[in-house]
VOMILUM-604976 format. One record per residue (C-alpha): residue number from 0; residue in one letter; y, z, x. Coordinates in steps of 0.1 Angstrom, whole numbers. Last residue first. Layout:
BEGIN
+-----+-----+-------+-------+-------+
:   n : res :    py :    pz :    px :
+-----+-----+-------+-------+-------+
: NUM :   A :     Y :     Z :     X :
...
+-----+-----+-------+-------+-------+
//
This chain:
BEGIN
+-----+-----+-------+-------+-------+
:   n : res :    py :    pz :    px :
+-----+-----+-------+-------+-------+
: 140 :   X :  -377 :    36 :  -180 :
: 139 :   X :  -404 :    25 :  -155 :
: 138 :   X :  -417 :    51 :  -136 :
: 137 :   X :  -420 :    46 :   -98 :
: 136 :   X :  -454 :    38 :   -78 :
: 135 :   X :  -456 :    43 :   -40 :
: 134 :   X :  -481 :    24 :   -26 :
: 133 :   X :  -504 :    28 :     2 :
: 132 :   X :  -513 :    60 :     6 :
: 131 :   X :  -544 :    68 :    35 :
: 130 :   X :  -520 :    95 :    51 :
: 129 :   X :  -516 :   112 :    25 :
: 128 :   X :  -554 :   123 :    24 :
: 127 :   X :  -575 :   126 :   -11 :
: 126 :   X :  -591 :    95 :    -4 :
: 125 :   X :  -579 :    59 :    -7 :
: 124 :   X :  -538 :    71 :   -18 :
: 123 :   X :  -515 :    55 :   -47 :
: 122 :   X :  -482 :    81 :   -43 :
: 121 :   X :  -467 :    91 :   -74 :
: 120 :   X :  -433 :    89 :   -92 :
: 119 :   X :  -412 :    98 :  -120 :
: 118 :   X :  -428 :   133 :  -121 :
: 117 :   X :  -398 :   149 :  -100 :
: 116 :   X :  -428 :   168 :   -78 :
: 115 :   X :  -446 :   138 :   -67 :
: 114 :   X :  -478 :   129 :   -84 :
: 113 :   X :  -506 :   125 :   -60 :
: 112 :   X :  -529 :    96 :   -69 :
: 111 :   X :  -566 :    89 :   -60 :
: 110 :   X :  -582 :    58 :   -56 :
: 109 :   X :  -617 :    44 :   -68 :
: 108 :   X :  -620 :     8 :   -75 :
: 107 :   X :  -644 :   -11 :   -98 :
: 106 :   X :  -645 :   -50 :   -99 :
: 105 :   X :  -665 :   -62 :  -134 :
: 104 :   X :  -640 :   -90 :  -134 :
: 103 :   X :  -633 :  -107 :   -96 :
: 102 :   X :  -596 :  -103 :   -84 :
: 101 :   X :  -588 :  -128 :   -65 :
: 100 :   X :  -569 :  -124 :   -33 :
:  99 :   X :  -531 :  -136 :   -25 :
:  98 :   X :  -522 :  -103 :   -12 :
:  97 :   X :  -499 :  -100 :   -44 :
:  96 :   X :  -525 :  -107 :   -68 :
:  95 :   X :  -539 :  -143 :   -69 :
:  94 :   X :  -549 :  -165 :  -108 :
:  93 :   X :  -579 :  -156 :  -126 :
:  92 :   X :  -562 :  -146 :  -155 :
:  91 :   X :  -585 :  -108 :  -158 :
:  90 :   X :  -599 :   -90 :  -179 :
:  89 :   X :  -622 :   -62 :  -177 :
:  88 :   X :  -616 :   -48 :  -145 :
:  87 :   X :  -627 :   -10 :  -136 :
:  86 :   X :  -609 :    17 :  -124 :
:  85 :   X :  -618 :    53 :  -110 :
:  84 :   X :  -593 :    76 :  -105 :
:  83 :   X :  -593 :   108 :   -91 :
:  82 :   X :  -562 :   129 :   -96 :
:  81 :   X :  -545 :   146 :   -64 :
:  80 :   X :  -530 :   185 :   -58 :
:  79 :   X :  -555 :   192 :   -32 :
:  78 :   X :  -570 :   214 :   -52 :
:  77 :   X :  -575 :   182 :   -73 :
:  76 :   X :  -555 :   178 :  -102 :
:  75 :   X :  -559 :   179 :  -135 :
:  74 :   X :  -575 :   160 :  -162 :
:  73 :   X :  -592 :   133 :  -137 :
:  72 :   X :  -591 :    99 :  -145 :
:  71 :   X :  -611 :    72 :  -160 :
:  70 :   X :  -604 :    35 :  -164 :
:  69 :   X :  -605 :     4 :  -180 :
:  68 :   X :  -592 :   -23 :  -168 :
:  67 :   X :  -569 :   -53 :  -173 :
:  66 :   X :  -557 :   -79 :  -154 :
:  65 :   X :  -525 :  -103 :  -152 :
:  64 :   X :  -523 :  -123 :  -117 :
:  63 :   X :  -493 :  -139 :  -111 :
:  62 :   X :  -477 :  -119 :   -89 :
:  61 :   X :  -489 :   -85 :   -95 :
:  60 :   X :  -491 :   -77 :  -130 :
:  59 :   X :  -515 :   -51 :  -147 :
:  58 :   X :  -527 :   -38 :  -179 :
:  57 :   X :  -547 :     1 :  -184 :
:  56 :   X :  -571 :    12 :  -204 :
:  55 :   X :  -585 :    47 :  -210 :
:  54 :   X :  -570 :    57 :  -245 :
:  53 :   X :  -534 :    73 :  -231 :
:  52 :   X :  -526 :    39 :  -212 :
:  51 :   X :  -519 :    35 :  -180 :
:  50 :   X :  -493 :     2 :  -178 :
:  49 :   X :  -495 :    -7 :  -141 :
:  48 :   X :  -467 :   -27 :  -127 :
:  47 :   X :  -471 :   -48 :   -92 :
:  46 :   X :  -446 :   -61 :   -68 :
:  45 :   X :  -442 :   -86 :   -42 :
:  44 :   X :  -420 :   -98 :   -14 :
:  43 :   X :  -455 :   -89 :     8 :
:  42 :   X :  -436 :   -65 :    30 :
:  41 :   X :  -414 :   -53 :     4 :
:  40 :   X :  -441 :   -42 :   -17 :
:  39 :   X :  -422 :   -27 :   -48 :
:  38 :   X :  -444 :    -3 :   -68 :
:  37 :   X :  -438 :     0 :  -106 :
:  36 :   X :  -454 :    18 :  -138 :
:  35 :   X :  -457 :    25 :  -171 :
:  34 :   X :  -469 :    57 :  -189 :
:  33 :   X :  -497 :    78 :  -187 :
:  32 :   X :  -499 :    93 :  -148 :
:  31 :   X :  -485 :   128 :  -158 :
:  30 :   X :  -509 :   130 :  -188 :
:  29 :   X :  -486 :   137 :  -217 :
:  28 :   X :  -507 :   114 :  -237 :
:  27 :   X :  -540 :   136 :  -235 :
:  26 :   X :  -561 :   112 :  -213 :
:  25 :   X :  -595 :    90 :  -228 :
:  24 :   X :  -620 :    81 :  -207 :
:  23 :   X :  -635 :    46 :  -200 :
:  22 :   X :  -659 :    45 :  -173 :
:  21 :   X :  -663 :    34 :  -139 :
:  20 :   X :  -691 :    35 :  -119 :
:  19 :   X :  -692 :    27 :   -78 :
:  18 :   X :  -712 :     1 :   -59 :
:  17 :   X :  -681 :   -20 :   -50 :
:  16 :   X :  -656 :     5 :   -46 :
:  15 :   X :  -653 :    11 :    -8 :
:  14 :   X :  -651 :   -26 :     6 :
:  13 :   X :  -623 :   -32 :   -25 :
:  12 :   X :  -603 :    -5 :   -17 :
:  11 :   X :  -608 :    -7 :    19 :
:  10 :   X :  -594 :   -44 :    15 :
:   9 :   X :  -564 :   -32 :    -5 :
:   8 :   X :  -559 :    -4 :    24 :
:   7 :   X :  -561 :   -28 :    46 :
:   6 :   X :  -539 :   -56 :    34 :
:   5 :   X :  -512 :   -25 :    27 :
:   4 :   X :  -518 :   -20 :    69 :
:   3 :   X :  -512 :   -50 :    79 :
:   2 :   X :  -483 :   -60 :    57 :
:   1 :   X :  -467 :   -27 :    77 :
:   0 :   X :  -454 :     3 :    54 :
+-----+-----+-------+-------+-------+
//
């Protein structure tokens, strides 16, 4: 994936998500997407690690920024096989993310993720369309 198009998509996602709800909802713990995360971003010499947590929150690191948020996502699957999730920031250091933006508290997202078949990974997507992904997250053992 191209630097261009990951700053896109990151862009898009903040464009998109600027007028949207979020709110906290709890996930049963076996939740394919509960559990903690990683995505390498070769192209930005970054990473970033998610911890989605059973009772609606979720912590992050990309470089040096630390957030958290609190989030809701869908039960099951889409037809097309993807969850909806909707994020919002609580908490955040203040310091830049791996595109070297800020991320401002109150910020809500909407993405959607497509867990891939050996459950150790899924894809972070814009719409419901794998050809908007932009990350690929692995489980952290």
């Amino acid at each position: 994936m191209t630097l261009r198009r990951i700053a896109f998509a990151l862009a898009l996602l903040v464009a998109s998500a600027n007028a949207q709800e979020a709110t906290r909802i709890p996930l049963p713990a076996d939740h394919p997407l509960v559990g903690s995360w990683r995505a390498e971003m070769p192209a930005l010499k970054c990473f970033e690690e998610h911890e989605i947590r059973a009772d609606g929150t979720r912590t992050s690191v990309s470089a040096d920024e630390r957030a958290e948020a609190e989030y809701s996502i869908s039960a099951f699957p889409s037809a097309k096989g993807f969850y909806r999730w909707t994020d919002r920031v609580v908490r955040t250091n203040g310091k830049p993310d791996c595109t070297g933006h800020l991320t401002p508290v109150g910020q809500v997202s909407v993405n959607y993720a497509i867990v891939l078949p050996d459950g150790q990974r899924f894809l972070a997507c814009t719409a419901e369309d794998l050809k908007t992904c932009f990350a690929e997250f692995r489980r952290k053992r």
